[in-house]
ChimeraX commands (.cxc) that place a marker at each C-alpha (Angstrom):
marker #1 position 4.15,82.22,229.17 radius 0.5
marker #1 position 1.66,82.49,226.20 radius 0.5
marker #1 position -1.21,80.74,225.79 radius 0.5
marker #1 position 0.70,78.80,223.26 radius 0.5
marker #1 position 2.26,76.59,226.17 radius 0.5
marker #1 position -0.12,74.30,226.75 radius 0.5
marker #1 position 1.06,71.66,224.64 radius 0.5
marker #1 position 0.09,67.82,224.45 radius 0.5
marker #1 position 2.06,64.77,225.94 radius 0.5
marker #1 position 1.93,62.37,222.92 radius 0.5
marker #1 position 2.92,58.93,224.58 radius 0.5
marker #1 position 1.64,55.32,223.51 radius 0.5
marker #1 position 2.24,53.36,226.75 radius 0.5
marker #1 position -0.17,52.64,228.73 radius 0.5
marker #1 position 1.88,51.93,231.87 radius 0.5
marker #1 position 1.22,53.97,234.85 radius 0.5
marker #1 position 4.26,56.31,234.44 radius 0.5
marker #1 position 3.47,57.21,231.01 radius 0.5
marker #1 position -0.30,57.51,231.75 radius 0.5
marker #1 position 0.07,59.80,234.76 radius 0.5
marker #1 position 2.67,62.01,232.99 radius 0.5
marker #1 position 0.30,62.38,230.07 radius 0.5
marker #1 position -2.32,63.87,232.52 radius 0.5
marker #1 position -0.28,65.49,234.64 radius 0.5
marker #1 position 1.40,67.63,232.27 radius 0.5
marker #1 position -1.42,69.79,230.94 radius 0.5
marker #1 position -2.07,70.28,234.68 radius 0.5
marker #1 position 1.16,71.50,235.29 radius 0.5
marker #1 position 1.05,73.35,232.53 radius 0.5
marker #1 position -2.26,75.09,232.83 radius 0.5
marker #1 position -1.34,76.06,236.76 radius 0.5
marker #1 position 1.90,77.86,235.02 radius 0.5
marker #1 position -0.25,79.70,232.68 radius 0.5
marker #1 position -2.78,80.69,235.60 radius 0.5
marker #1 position 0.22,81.97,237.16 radius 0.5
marker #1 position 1.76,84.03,234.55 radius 0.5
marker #1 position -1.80,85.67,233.47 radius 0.5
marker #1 position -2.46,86.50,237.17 radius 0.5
marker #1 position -1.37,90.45,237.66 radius 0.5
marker #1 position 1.16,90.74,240.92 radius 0.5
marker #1 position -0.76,93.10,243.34 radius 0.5
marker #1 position 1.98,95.35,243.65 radius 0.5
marker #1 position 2.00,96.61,239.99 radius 0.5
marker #1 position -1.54,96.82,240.43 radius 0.5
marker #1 position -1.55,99.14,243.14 radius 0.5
marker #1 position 1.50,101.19,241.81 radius 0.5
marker #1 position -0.41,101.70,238.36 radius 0.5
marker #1 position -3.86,102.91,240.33 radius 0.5
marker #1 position -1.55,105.51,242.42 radius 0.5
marker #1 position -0.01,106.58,239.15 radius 0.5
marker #1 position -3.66,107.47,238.35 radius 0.5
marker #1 position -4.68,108.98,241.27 radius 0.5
marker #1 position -1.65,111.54,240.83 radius 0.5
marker #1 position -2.31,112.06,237.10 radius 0.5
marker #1 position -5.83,112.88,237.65 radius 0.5
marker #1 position -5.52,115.13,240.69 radius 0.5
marker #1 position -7.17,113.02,243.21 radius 0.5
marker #1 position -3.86,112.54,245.11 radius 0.5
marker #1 position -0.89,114.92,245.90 radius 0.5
marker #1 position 2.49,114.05,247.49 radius 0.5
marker #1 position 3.96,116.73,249.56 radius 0.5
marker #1 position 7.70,116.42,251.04 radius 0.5
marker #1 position 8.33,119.31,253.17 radius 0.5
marker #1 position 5.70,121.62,252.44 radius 0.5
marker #1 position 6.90,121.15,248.80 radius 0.5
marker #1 position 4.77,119.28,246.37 radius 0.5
marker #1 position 6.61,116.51,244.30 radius 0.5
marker #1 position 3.33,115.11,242.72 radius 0.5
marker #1 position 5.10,115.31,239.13 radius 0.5
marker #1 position 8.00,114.26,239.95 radius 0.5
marker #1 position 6.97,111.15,241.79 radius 0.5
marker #1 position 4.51,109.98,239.39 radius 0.5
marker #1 position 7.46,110.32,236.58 radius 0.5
marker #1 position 9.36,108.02,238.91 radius 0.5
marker #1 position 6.49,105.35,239.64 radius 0.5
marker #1 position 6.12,105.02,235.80 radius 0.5
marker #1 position 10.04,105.14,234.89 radius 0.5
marker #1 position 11.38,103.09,237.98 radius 0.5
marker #1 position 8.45,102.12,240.24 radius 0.5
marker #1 position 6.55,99.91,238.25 radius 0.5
marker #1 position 8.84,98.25,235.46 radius 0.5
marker #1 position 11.19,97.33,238.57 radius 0.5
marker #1 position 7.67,95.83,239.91 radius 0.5
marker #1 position 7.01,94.10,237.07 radius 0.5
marker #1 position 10.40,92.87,236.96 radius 0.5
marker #1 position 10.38,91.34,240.57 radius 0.5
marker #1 position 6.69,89.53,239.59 radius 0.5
marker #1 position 7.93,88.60,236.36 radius 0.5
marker #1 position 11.15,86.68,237.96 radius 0.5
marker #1 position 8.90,84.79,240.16 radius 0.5
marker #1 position 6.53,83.68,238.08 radius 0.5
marker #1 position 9.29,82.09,235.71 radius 0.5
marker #1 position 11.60,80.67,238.70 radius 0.5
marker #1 position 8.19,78.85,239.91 radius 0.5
marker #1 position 7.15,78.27,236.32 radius 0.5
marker #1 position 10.88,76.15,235.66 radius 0.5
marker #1 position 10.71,74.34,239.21 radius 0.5
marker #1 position 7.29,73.39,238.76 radius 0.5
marker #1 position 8.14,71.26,235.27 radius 0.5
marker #1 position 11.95,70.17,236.60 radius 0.5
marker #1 position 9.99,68.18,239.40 radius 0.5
marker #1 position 7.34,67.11,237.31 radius 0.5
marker #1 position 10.17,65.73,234.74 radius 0.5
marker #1 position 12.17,64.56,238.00 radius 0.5
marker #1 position 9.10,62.86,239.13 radius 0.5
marker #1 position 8.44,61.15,235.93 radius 0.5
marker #1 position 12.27,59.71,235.35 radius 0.5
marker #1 position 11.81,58.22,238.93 radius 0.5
marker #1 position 8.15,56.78,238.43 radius 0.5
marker #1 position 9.86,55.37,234.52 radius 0.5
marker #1 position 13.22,54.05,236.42 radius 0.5
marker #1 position 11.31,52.16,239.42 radius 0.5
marker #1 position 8.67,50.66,236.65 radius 0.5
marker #1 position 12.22,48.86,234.89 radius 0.5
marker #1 position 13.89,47.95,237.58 radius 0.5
marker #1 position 13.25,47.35,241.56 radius 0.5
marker #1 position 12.92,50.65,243.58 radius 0.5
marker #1 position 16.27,49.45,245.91 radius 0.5
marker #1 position 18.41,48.82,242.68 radius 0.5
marker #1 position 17.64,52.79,241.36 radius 0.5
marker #1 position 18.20,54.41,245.20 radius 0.5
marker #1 position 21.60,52.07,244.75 radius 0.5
marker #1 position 22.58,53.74,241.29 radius 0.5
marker #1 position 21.65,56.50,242.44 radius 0.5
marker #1 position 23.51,57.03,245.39 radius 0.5
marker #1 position 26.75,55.98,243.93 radius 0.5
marker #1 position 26.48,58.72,241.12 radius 0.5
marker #1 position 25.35,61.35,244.28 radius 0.5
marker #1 position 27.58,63.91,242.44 radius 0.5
marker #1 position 25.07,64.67,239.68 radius 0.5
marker #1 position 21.58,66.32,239.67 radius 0.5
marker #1 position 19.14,63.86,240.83 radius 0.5
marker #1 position 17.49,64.35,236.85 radius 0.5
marker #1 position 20.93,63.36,235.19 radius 0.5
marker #1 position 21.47,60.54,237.56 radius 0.5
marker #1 position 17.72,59.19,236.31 radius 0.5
marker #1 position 18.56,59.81,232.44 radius 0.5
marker #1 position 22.18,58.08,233.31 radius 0.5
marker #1 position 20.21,54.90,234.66 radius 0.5
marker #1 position 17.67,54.87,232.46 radius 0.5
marker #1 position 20.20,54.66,229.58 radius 0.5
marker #1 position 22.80,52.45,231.09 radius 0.5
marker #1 position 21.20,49.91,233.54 radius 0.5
marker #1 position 17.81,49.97,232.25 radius 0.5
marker #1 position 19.30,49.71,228.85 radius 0.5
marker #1 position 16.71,52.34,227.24 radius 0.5
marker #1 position 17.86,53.83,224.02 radius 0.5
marker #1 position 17.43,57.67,223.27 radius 0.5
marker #1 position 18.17,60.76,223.16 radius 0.5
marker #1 position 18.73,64.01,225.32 radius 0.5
marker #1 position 18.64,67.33,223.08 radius 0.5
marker #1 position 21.05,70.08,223.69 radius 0.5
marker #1 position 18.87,72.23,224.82 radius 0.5
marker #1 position 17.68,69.81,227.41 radius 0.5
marker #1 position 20.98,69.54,228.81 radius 0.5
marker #1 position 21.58,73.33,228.46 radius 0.5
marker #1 position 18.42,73.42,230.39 radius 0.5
marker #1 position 19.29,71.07,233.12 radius 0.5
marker #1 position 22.77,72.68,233.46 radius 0.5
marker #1 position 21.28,75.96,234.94 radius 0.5
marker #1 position 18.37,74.05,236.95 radius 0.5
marker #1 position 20.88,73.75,239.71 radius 0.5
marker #1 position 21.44,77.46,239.65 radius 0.5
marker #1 position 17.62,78.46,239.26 radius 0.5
marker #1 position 16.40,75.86,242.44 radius 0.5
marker #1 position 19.31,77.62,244.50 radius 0.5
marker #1 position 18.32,81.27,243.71 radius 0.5
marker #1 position 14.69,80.45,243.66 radius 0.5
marker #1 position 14.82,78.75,247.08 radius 0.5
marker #1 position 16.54,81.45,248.93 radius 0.5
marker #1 position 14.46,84.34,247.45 radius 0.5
marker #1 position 16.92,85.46,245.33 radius 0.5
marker #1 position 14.58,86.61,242.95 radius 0.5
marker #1 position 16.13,89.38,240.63 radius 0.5
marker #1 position 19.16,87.03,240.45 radius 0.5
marker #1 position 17.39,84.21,238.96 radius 0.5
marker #1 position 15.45,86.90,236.52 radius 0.5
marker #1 position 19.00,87.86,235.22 radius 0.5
marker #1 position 20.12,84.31,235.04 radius 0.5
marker #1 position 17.13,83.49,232.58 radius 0.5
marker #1 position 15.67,84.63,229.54 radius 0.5
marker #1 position 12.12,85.24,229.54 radius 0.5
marker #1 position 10.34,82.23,227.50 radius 0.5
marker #1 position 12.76,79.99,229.10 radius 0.5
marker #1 position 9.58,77.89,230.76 radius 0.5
marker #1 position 8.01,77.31,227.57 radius 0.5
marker #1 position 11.23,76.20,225.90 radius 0.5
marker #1 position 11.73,73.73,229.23 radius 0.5
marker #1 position 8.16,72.75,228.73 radius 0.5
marker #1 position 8.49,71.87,224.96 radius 0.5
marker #1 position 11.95,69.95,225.45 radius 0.5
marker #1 position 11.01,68.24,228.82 radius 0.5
marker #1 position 7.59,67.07,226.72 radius 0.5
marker #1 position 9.83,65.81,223.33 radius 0.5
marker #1 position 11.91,63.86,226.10 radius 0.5
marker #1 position 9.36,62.31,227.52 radius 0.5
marker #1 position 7.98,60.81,224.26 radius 0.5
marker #1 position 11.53,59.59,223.22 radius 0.5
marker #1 position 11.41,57.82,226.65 radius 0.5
marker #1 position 7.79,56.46,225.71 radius 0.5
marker #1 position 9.20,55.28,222.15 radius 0.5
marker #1 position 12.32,53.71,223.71 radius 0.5
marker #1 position 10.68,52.25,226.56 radius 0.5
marker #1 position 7.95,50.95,223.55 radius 0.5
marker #1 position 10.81,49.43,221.65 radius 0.5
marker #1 position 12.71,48.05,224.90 radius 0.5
marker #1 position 9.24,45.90,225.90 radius 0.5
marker #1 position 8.81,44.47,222.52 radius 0.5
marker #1 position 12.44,43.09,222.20 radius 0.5
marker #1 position 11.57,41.04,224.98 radius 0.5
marker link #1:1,2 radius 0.2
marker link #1:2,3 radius 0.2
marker link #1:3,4 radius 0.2
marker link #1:4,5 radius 0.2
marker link #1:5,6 radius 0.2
marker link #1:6,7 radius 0.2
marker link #1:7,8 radius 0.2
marker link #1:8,9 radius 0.2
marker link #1:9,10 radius 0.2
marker link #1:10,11 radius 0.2
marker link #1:11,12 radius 0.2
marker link #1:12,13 radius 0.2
marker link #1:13,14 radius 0.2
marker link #1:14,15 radius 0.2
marker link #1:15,16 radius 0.2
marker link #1:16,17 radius 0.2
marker link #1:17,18 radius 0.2
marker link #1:18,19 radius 0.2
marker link #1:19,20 radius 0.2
marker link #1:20,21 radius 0.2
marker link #1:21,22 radius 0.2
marker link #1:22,23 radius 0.2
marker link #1:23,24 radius 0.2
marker link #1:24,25 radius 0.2
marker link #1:25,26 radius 0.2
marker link #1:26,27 radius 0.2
marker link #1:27,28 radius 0.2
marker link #1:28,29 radius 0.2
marker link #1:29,30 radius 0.2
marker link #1:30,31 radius 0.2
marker link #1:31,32 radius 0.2
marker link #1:32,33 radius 0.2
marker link #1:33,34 radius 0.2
marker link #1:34,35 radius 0.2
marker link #1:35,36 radius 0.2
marker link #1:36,37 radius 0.2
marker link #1:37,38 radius 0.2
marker link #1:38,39 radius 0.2
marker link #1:39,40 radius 0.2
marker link #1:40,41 radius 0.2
marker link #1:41,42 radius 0.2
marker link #1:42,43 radius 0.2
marker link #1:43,44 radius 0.2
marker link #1:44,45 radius 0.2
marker link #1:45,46 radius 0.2
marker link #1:46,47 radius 0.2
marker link #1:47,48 radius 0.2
marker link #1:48,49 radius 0.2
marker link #1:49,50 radius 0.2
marker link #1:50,51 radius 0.2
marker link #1:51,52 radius 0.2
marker link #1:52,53 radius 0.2
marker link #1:53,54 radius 0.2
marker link #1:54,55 radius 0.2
marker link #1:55,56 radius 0.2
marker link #1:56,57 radius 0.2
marker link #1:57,58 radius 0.2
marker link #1:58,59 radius 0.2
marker link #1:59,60 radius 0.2
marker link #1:60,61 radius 0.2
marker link #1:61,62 radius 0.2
marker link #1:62,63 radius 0.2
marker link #1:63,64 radius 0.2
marker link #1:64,65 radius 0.2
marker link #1:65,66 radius 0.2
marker link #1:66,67 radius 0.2
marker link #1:67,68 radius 0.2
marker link #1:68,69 radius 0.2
marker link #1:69,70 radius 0.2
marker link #1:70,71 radius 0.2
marker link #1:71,72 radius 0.2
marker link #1:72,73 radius 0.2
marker link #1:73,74 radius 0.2
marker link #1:74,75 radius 0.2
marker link #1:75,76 radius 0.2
marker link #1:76,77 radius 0.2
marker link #1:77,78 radius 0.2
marker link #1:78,79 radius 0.2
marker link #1:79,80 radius 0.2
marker link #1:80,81 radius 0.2
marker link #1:81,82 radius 0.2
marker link #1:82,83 radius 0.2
marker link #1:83,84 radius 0.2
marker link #1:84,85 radius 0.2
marker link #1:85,86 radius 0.2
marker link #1:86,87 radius 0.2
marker link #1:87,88 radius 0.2
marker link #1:88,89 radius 0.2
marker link #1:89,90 radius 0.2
marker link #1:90,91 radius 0.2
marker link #1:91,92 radius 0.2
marker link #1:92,93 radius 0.2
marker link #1:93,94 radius 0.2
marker link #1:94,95 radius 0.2
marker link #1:95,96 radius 0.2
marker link #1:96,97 radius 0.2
marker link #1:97,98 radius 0.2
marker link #1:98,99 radius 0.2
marker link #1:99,100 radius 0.2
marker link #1:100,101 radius 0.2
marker link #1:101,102 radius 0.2
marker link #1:102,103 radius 0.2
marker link #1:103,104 radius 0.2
marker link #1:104,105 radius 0.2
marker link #1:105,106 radius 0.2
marker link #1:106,107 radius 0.2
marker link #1:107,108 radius 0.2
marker link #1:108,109 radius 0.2
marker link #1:109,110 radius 0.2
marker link #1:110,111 radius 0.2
marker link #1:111,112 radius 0.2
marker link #1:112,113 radius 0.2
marker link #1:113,114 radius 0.2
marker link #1:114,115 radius 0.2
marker link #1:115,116 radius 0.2
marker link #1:116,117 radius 0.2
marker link #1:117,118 radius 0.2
marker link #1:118,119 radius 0.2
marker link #1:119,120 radius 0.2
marker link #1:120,121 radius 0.2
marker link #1:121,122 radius 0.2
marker link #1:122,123 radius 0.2
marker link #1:123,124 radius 0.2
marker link #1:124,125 radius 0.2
marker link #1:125,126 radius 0.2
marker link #1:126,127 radius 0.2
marker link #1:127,128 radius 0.2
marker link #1:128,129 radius 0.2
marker link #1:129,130 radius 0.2
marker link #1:130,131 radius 0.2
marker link #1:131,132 radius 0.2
marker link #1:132,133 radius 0.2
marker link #1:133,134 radius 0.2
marker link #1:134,135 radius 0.2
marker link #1:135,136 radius 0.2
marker link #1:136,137 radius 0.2
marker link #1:137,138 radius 0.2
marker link #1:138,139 radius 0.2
marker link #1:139,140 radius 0.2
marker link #1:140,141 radius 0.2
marker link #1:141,142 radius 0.2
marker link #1:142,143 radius 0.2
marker link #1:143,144 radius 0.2
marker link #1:144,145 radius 0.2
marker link #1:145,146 radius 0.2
marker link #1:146,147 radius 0.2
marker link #1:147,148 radius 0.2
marker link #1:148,149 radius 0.2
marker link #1:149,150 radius 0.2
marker link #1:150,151 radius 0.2
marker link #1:151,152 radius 0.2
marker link #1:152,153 radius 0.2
marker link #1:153,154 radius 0.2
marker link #1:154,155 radius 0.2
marker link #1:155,156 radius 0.2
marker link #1:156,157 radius 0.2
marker link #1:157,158 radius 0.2
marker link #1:158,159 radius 0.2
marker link #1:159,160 radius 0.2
marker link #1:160,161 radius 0.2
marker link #1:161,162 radius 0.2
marker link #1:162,163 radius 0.2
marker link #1:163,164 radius 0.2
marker link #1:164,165 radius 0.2
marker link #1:165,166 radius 0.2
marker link #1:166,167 radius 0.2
marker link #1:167,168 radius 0.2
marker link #1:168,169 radius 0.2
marker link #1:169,170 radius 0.2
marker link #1:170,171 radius 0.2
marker link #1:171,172 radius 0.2
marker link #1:172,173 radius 0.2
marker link #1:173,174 radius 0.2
marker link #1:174,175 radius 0.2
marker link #1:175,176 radius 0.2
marker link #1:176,177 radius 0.2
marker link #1:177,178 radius 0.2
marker link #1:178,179 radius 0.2
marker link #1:179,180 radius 0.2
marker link #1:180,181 radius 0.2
marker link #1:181,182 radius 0.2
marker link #1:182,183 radius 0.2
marker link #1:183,184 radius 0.2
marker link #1:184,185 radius 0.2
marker link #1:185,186 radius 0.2
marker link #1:186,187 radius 0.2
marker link #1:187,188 radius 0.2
marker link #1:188,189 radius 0.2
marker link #1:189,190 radius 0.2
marker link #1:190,191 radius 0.2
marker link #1:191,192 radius 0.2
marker link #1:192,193 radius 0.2
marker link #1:193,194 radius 0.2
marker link #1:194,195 radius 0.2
marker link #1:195,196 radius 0.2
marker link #1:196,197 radius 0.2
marker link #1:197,198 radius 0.2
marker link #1:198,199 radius 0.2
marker link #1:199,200 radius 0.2
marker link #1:200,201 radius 0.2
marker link #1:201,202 radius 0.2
marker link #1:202,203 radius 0.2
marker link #1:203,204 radius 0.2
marker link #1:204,205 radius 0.2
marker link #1:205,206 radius 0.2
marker link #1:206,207 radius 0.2
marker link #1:207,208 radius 0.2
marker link #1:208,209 radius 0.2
marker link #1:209,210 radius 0.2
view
């Protein structure tokens, strides 16, 4: 994710849900980046052996035979993109579960400030079909009456979160990585925030109608 990510929460409320999304975000946001900067060990230690067998300080011998060459041609062809590959998949699966709960989190905190915690488990659990983050946006829109609206790449978003937690969760890394386009974290990121502040603006206009 480029540095570019860490992008502002613009809300106006000053209830608690609002307030501790605004400084949770750029936390989130800044552990992603941490994460995504951080080099996996692995390539590291491929890319110093690659070294040590271009500059003569190591040999690899199979049967008597040395294969030097030829394994340092494979370590740079196969060895280390596939290692950067299996970092890079992790990184992003973490990266996308890491804002899906915080914009999980957030619904739920938003939903329980409108309405009593008991009434939202209710709703809920009667629409137990759905992803817990559709089932918020469904009550927030038609029991806590909030008016706004969820972009289409939001909901293109949330369509594959269901496949990314599953893959992610059973270390079925390289699957998720093929699943997903690179940048797809900083796209979540940037819709999940624009969400958020249509929620603040409705939830704005909702109070002062009282």
């Amino acid at each position: 994710i480029p540095v570019t990510l860490l992008r502002t929460l613009r809300v106006k409320s000053s209830e608690l849900p609002f307030s501790e999304a605004s400084l949770d975000f750029p936390f989130i946001l800044r552990l992603i980046q941490r994460m995504q900067t951080t080099p996996a060990p692995s390539v590291g230690q491929l890319r110093r052996r690659l070294a040590r067998y271009r500059d003569g300080r190591s040999k690899a011998v199979v049967g008597g035979e040395d294969v030097t060459k030829e394994l340092a041609s494979q370590l740079e062809v196969v060895g280390i993109p596939a290692s950067i590959d299996h970092a890079s998949a992790i990184t992003d699966g973490a990266s996308m579960l890491l804002i899906f709960a915080f914009l999980e989190r957030t619904l739920r905190a938003i939903s329980e400030d409108l309405a009593p915690a008991a009434e939202v488990r209710r709703f809920m659990k009667a629409k137990a079909t759905e992803g817990n983050v559709n089932r918020y946006l469904r009550f927030l829109r038609e029991s806590a009456g909030l008016s706004f609206v969820v972009s289409l790449s939001v909901r293109e978003l949330l369509r594959r979160e269901a496949q990314v937690r599953n893959h992610f969760a059973h270390g079925d890394w390289l699957m998720h990585y093929f699943i997903s386009n690179r940048g797809d974290a900083e796209q979540l990121a940037n819709a999940v925030a624009s969400l958020i502040e249509s929620l603040d603006a409705a939830y704005r206009a909702a109070r002062s109608a009282v």
